[in-house]
C-alpha positions as CSV (number, residue, x, y, z in Angstrom):
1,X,-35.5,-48.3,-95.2
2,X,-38.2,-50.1,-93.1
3,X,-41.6,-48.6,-93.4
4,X,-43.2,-47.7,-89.7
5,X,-45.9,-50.7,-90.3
6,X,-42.5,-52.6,-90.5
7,X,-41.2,-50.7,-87.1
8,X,-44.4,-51.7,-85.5
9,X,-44.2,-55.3,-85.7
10,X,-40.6,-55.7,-84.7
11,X,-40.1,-57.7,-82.1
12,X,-38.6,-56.6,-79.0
13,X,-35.1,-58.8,-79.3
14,X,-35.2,-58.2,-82.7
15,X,-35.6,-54.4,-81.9
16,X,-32.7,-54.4,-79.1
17,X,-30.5,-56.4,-81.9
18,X,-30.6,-53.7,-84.5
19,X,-31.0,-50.8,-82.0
20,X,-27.9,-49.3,-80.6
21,X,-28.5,-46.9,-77.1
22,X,-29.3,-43.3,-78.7
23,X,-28.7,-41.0,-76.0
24,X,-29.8,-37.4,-76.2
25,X,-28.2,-34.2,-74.5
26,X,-27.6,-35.1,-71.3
27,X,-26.9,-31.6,-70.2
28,X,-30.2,-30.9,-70.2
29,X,-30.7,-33.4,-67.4
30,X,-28.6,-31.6,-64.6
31,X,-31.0,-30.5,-61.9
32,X,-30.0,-26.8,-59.9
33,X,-32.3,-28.5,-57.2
34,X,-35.6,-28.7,-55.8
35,X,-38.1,-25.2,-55.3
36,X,-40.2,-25.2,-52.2
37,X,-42.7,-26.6,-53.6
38,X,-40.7,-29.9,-54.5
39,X,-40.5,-29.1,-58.4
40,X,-37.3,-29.9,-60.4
41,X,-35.6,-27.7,-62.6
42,X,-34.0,-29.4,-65.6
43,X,-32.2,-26.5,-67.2
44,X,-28.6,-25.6,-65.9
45,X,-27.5,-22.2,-65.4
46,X,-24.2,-21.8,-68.2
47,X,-21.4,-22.4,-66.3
48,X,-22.8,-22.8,-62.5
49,X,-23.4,-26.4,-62.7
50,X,-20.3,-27.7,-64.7
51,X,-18.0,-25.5,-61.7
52,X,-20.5,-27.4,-58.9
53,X,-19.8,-30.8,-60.2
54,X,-15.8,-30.3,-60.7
55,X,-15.6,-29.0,-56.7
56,X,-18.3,-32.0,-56.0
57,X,-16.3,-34.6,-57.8
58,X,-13.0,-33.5,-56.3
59,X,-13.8,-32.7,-52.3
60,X,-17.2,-34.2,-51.3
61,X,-17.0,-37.9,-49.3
62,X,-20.5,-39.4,-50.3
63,X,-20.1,-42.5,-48.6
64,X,-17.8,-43.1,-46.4
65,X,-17.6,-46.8,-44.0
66,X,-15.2,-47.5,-41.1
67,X,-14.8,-50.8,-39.8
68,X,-18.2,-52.1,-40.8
69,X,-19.0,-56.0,-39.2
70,X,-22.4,-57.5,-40.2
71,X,-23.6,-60.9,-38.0
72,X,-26.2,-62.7,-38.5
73,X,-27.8,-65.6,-35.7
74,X,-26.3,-63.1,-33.4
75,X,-26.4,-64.9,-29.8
76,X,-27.2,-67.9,-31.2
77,X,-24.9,-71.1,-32.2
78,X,-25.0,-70.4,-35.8
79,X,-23.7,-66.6,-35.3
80,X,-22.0,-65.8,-38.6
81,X,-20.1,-63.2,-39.6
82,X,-20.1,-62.0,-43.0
83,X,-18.2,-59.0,-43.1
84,X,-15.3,-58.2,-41.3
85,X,-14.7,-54.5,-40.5
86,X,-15.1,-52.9,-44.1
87,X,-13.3,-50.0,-44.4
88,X,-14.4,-47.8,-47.9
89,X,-14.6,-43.9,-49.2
90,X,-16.2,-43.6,-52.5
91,X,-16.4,-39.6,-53.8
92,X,-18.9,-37.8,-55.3
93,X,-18.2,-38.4,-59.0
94,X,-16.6,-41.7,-58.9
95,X,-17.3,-44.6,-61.1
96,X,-16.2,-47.6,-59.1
97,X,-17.3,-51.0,-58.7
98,X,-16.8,-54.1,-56.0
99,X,-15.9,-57.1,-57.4
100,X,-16.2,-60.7,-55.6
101,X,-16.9,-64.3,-56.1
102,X,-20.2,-65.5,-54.9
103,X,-20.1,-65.9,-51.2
104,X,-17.6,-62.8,-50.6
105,X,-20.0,-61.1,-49.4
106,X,-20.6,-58.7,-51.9
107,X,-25.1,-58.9,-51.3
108,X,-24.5,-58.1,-47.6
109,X,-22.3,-55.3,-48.2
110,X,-24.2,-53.3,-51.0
111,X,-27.8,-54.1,-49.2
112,X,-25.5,-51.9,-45.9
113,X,-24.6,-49.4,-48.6
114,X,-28.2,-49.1,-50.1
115,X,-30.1,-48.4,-46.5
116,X,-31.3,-51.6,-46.8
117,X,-29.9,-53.3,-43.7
118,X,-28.1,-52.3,-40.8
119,X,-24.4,-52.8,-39.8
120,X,-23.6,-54.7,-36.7
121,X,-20.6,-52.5,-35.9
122,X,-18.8,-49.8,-37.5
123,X,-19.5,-46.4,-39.1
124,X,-21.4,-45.3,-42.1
125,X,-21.8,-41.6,-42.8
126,X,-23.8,-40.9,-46.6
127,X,-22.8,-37.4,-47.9
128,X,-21.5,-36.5,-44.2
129,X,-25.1,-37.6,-42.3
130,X,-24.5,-40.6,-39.8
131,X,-26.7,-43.5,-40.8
132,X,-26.1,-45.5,-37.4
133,X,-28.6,-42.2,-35.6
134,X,-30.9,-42.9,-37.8
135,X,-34.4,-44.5,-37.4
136,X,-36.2,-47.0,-40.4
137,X,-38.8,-44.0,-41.3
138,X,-35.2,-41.6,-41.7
139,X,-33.5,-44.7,-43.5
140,X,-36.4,-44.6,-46.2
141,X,-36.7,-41.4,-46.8
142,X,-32.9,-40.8,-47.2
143,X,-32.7,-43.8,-49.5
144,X,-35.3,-42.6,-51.8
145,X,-33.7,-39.1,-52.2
146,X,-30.0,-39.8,-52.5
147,X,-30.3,-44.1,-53.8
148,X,-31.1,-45.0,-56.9
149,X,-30.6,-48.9,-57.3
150,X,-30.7,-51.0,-60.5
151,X,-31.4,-54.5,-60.0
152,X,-30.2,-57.8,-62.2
153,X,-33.8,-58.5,-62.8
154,X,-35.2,-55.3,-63.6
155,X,-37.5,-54.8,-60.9
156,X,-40.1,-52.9,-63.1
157,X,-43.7,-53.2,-62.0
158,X,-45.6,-55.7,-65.1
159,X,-48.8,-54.4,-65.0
160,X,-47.5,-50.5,-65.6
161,X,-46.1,-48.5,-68.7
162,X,-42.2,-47.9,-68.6
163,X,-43.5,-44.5,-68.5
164,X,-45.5,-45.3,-64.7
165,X,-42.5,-47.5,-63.7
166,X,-40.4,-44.3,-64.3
167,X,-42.6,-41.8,-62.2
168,X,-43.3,-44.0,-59.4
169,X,-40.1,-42.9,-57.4
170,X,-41.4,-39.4,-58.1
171,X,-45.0,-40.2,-56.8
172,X,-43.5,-41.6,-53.4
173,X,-41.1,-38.2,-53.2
174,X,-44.4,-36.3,-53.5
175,X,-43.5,-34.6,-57.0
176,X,-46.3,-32.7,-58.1
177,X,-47.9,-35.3,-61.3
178,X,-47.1,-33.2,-64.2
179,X,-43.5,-32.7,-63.2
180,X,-42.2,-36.7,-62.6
181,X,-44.8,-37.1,-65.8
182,X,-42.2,-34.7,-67.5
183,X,-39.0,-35.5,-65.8
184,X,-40.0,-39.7,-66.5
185,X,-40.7,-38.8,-70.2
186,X,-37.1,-37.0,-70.9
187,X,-35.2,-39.4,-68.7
188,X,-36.4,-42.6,-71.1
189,X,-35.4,-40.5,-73.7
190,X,-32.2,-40.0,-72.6
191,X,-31.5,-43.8,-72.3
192,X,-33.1,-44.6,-75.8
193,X,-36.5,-45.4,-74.9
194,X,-38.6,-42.8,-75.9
195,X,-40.5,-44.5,-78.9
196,X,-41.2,-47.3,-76.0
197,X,-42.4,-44.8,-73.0
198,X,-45.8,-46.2,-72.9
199,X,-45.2,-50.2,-73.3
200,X,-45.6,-52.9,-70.3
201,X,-42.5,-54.6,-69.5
202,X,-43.7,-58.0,-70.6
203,X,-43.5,-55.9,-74.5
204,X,-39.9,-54.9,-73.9
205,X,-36.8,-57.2,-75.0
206,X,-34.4,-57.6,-71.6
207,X,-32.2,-54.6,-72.5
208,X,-34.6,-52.3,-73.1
209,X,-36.0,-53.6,-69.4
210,X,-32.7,-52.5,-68.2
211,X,-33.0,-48.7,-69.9
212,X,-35.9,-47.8,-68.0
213,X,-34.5,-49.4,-64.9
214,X,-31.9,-46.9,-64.8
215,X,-34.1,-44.5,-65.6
216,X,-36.2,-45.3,-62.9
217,X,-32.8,-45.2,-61.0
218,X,-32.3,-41.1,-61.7
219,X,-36.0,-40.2,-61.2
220,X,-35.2,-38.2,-58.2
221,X,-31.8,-37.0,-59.2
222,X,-30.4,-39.5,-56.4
223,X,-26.5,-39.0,-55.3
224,X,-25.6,-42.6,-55.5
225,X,-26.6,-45.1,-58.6
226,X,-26.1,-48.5,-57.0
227,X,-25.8,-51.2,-59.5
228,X,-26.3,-55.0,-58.5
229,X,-25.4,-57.2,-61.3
230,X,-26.7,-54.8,-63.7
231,X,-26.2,-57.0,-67.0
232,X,-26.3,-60.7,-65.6
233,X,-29.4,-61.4,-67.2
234,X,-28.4,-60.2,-70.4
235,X,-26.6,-61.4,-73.4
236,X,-22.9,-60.1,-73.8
237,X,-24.2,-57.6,-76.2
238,X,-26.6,-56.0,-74.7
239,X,-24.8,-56.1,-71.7
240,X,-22.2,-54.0,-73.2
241,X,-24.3,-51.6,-74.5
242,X,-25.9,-50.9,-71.1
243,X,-22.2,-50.2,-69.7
244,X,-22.0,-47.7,-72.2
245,X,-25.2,-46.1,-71.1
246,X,-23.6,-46.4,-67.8
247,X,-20.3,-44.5,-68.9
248,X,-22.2,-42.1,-70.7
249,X,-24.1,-41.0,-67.7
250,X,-20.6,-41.0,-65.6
251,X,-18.4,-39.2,-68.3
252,X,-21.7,-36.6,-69.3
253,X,-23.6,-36.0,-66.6
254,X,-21.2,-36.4,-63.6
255,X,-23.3,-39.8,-62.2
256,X,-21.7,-40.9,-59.2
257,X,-21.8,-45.0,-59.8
258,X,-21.1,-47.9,-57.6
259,X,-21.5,-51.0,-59.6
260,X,-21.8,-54.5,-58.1
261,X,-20.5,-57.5,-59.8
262,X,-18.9,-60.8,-59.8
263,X,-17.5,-60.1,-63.6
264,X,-13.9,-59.1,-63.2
265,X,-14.0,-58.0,-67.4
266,X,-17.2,-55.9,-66.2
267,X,-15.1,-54.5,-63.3
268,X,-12.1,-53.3,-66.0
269,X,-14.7,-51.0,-67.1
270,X,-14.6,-48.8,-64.3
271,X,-11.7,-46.5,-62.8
272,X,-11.8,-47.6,-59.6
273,X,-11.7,-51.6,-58.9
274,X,-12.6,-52.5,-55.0
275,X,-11.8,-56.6,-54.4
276,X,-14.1,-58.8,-52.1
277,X,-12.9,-61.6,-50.5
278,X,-14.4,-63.6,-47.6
279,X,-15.9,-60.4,-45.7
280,X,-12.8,-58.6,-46.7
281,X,-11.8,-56.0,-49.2
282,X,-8.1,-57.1,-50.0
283,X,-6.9,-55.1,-53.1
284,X,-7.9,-51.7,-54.8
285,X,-6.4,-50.4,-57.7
286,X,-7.7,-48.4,-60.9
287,X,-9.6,-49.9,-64.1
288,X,-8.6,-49.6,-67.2
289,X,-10.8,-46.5,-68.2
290,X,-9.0,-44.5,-65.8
């Protein structure tokens, strides 16, 4: 048994080596929803929420994309036209992912699905609204409530705790401190990071980077987790054991999760495989954890 002088001195690759992903209770992480005065409520009412989510998972659209184009140069020689007239439901629930080569177009199409960039043509409704009536101020504030991304490269700010990096979606939804100070402190425990809450992300080995991105990603309880490339700067290990973080979250909590990838092993993870190809999606069929 390693003494805690022994702990403290571990390095962080050495530390993501011999640690697997503890994840606690993650019942305890439902939110009922937000009180007028923008306060979350952890706790889950026995019964309510688990009935919510089945109805949820079954019946609601959250995204849903009809004939989306995307141009860019438009009027010029070198108009180019990335994607042509993407067509896509994904429901509340879902874990599915969109797998292409590099060049398919797979960037353009989840920085349209992220609020990040608009469409050229087409339609895009998230969780029924119409995106395309929408002005940038609406954009934002819509993509901070119901988006939660998690980047390849982590994304975390250096010079703040994984604790800060954690709250600072909270701070920009106006929560009041001591609430996203709670809510950031029980979400890194969730994803194994609790003995590491208050470390800069330069003291954190590349997985562990990843945990608290994703737990950055649920700081406001967002409909959608969109994940680019979420494990292509990780080792095949680690990478795996962030999947199962992902999974956990989908199979547990209810997460609705649209991964991003090139990796068509990575894409067999989830139950719902979308293929990009050249603008277009050209097959769909189910994963093997369906």
């Amino acid at each position: 048994m390693q003494t805690a002088e022994e702990k403290k001195h571990k390095s962080p690759a050495q530390e993501e080596k011999s640690e697997g992903i503890e994840i606690t209770d993650l019942d305890a992480f439902s939110k009922e929803g937000e009180t007028e005065e923008g306060s979350f409520s952890f706790e889950k009412e026995a019964g309510e929420a688990e009935t919510a989510q089945e109805n949820d998972s079954s019946s609601e659209v959250l995204i849903h994309m009809e004939d989306i184009t995307k141009r860019f140069y438009i009027g010029t020689e070198n108009e180019l036209e990335v994607l042509h007239g993407i067509s896509l439901d994904v429901h509340r629930g879902e874990f599915t992912s969109i797998v292409g080569e590099s060049g398919s177009g797979k960037s353009t199409l989840m920085n349209l699905i992220g609020l990040l960039d608009h469409p050229t043509s087409g339609t895009y409704l998230l969780r029924g609204e119409d995106t395309g009536e929408m002005d940038d101020d609406t954009l934002s504030d819509l993509r901070g409530q119901e988006i939660g991304f998690v980047f390849q490269t982590y994304n975390l700010i250096p010079r703040m705790s994984a604790l800060k990096n954690v709250e600072m979606p909270m701070m920009y939804a106006r929560v009041p401190q001591a609430e996203r100070t709670e809510r950031a402190e029980r979400l890194l425990e969730l994803v194994g990071m609790k003995e590491r809450m208050q470390h800069n992300p330069d003291e954190l080995s590349g997985g562990q980077k990843q945990r608290v991105a994703i737990a950055r990603a649920m700081a406001n309880d967002p409909a959608l987790i969109l994940a680019d490339e979420p494990t292509g700067a990780l080792d095949s290990k680690t990478g795996h054991l962030i999947m199962d973080l992902f999974h956990k979250l989908h199979d547990e909590d209810h997460r609705t999760i649209l991964l991003i990838t090139h990796s068509a092993a990575l894409a067999e993870e989830t139950a719902r495989i979308l293929t990009l190809s050249d603008g277009r999606i050209i097959a769909e069929r189910r994963g093997t954890r369906c």
